[in-house]
C-alpha positions as CSV (number, residue, x, y, z in Angstrom):
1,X,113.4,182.7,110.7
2,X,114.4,179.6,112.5
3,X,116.2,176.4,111.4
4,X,113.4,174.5,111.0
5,X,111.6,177.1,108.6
6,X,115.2,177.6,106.8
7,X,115.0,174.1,106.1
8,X,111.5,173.6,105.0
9,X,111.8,177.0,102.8
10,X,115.1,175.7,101.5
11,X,112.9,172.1,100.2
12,X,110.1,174.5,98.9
13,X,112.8,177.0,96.7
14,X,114.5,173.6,95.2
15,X,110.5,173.2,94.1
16,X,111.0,175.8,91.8
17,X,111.4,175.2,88.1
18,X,114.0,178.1,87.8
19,X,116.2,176.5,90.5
20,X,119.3,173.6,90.0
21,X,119.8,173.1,93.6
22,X,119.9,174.8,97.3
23,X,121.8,174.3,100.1
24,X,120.9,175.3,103.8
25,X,124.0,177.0,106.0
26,X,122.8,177.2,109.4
27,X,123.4,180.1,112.0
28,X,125.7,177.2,113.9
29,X,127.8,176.4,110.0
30,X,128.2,179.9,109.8
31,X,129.7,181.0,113.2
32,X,132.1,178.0,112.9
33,X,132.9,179.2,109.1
34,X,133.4,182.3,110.4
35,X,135.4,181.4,113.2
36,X,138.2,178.9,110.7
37,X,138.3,181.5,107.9
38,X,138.0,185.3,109.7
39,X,141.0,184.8,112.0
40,X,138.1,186.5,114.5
41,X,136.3,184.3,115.8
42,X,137.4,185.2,118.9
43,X,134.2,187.9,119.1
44,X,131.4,185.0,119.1
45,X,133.4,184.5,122.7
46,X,132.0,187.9,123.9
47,X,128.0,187.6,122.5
48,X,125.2,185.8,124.1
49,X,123.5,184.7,121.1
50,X,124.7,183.8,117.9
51,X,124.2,187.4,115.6
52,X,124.2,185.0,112.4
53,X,121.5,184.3,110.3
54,X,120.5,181.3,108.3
55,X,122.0,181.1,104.9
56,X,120.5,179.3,101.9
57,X,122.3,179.4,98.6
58,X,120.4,178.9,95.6
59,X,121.8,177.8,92.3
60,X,119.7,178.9,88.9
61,X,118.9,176.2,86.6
62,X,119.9,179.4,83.8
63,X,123.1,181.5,84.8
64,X,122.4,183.8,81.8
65,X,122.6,187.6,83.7
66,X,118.7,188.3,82.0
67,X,117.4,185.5,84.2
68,X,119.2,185.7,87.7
69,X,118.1,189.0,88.9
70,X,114.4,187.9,87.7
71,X,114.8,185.2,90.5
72,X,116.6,186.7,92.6
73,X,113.3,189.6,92.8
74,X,111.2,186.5,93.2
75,X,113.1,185.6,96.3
76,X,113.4,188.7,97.6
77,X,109.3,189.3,97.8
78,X,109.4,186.5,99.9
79,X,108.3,187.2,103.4
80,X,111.2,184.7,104.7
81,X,113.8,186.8,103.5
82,X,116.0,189.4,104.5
83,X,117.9,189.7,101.8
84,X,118.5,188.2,98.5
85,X,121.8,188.6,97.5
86,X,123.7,187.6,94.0
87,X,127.2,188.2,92.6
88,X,126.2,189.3,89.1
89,X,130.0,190.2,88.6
90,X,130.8,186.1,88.8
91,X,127.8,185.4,86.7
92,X,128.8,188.1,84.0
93,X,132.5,186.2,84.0
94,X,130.8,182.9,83.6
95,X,128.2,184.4,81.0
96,X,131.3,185.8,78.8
97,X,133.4,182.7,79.5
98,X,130.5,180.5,78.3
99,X,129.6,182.4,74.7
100,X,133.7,182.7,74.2
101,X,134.1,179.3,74.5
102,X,130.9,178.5,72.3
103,X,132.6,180.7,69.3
104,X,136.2,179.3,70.1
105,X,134.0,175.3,69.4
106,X,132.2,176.9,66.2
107,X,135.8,178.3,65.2
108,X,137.4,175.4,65.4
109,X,135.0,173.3,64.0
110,X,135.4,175.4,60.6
111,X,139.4,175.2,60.8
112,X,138.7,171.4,61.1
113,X,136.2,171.1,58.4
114,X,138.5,173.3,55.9
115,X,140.9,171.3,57.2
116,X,139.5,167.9,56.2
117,X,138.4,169.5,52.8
118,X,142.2,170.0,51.9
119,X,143.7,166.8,53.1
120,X,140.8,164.5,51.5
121,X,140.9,166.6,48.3
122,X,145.1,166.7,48.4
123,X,145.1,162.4,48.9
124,X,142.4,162.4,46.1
125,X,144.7,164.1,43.6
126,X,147.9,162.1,44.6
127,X,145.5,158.9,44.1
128,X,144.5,160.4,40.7
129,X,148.0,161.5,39.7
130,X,149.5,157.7,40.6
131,X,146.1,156.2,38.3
132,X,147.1,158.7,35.4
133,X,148.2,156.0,32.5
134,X,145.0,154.2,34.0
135,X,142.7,156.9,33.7
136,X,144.2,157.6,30.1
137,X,143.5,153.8,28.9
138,X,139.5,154.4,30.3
139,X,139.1,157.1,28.4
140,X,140.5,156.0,25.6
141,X,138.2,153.1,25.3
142,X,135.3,155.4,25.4
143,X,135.2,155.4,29.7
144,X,132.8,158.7,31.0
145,X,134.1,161.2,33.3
146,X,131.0,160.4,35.8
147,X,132.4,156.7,35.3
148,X,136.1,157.8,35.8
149,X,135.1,159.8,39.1
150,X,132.6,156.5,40.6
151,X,135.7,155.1,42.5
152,X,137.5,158.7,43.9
153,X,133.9,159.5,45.4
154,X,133.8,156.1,47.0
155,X,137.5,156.6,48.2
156,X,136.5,160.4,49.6
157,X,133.2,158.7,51.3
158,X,135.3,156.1,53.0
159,X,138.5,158.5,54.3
160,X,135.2,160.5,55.6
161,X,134.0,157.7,57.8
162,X,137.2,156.8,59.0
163,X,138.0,160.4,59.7
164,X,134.4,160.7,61.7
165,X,135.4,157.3,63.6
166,X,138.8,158.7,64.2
167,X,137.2,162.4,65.5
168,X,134.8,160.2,67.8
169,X,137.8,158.3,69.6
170,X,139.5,161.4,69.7
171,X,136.4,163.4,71.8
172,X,136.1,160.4,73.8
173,X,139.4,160.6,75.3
174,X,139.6,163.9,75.3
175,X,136.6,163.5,77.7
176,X,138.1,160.7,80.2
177,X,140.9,163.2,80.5
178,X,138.8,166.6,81.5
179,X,136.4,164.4,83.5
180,X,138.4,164.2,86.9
181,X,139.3,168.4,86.6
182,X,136.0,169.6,85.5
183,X,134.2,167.5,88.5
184,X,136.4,169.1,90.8
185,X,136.2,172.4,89.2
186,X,132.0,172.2,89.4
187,X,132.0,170.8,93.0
188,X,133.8,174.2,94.0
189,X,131.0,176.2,92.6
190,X,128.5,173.7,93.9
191,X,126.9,173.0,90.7
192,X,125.1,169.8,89.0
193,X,126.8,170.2,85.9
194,X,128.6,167.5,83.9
195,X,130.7,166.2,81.1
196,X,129.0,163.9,78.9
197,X,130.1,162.1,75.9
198,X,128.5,162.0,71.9
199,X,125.0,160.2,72.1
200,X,123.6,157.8,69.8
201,X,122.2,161.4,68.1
202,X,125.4,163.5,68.0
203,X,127.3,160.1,66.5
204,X,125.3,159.6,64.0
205,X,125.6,163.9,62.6
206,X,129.3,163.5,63.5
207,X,129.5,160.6,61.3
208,X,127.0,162.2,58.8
209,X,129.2,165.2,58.4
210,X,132.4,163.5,58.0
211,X,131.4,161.7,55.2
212,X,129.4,164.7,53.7
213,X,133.2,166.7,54.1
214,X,134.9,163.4,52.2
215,X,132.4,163.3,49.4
216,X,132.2,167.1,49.2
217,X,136.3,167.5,49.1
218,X,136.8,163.9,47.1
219,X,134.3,165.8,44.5
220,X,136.6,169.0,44.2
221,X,139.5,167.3,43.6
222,X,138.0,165.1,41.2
223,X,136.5,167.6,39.0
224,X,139.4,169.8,39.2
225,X,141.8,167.2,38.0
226,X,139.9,164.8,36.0
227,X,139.1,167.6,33.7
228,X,143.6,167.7,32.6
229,X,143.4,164.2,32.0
230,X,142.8,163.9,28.5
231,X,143.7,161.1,26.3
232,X,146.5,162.3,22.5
């Protein structure tokens, strides 16, 4: 196949829905690859022709290991190509790396929400504790528990905004700071992929969730506590 039908077949395969993005090595880019990196390049001295065929690497739109060797059969029945070629061992790595680091987010995301559970419900009790002789006085003049309660669910629905606000800032920055690695890291493997920040859409859950995690942790405390509150 010659350069000008590796070119054109490279434009038609980035075509493909399945496929992220190709790029065309030449016969000429790979003798002088070969040359800096085999320490023998020496041997294209000897040889008339260049032995070297055209290379065109293809990058899947979906690394997952069920989809890659369907696409790389699809490229192999093509009547350009020699061979198809993948390294399913690098795929499998970046398969198992990918679902790891999915389960460590969903791991931490429950240590965090248990987390905010404790700390909302633990400030709601020391608030409840310090409003005691108040709480006493309410009751005493014929105050309801569901009245008694009102204010600690407000208090619990306001620490949960503040605490979605503050979880927001915090992914923000955390994502000016991986920028500048991560790009470098996805340039090696010559890949499209990039690190975005929370949306208009994943905002307003985050927000949605913290104050869900307030009012839900505000509630226990409150209906824990209120309860040993009684008026003699």
């Amino acid at each position: 196949m010659d350069e000008v039908r590796a070119e054109q077949l490279s434009r038609e395969l980035l075509l493909r829905e399945n496929v992220a993005a190709t790029e065309l090595i030449s016969a000429e880019q790979g003798m002088l690859e070969f040359k800096q990196n085999s320490g023998f390049g020496e041997v294209f001295d000897f040889l008339e022709i260049n032995p070297l065929p055209a290379v065109i690497m293809v990058l899947p739109k979906d690394l997952s290991t069920a989809i890659v060797p369907v696409l790389q059969a699809q490229l192999q029945a093509l009547d350009e190509v020699e061979e198809a070629s993948v390294d399913m061992l690098w795929v499998q790595r970046l398969e198992a790396f990918v679902v790891l680091a999915e389960r460590g987010v969903w791991v931490l995301s429950g240590l965090f929400a248990l987390a905010v559970l404790l700390v909302v419900g633990n400030t709601i009790r020391l608030t409840i504790e310090n409003r005691r002789e108040e709480i006493v006085i309410a009751k005493l003049v014929g105050a309801t528990d569901a009245y008694v309660r009102r204010p600690f669910l407000y208090d619990g629905f306001w620490f949960g905004i503040a605490g979605g606000i503050l979880a927001w800032l915090l992914v923000q920055i955390s994502l000016l700071l991986l920028d500048a690695p991560v790009s470098h890291l996805i340039t090696l493997y010559s890949s499209n992929f990039e690190l975005s920040g929370l949306g208009f859409v994943e905002t307003f859950w985050l927000l949605l969730a913290s104050i869900l995690l307030g009012s839900l942790g505000a509630w226990l405390a409150v209906g824990r506590h209120l309860r040993a509150i009684q008026p003699t």
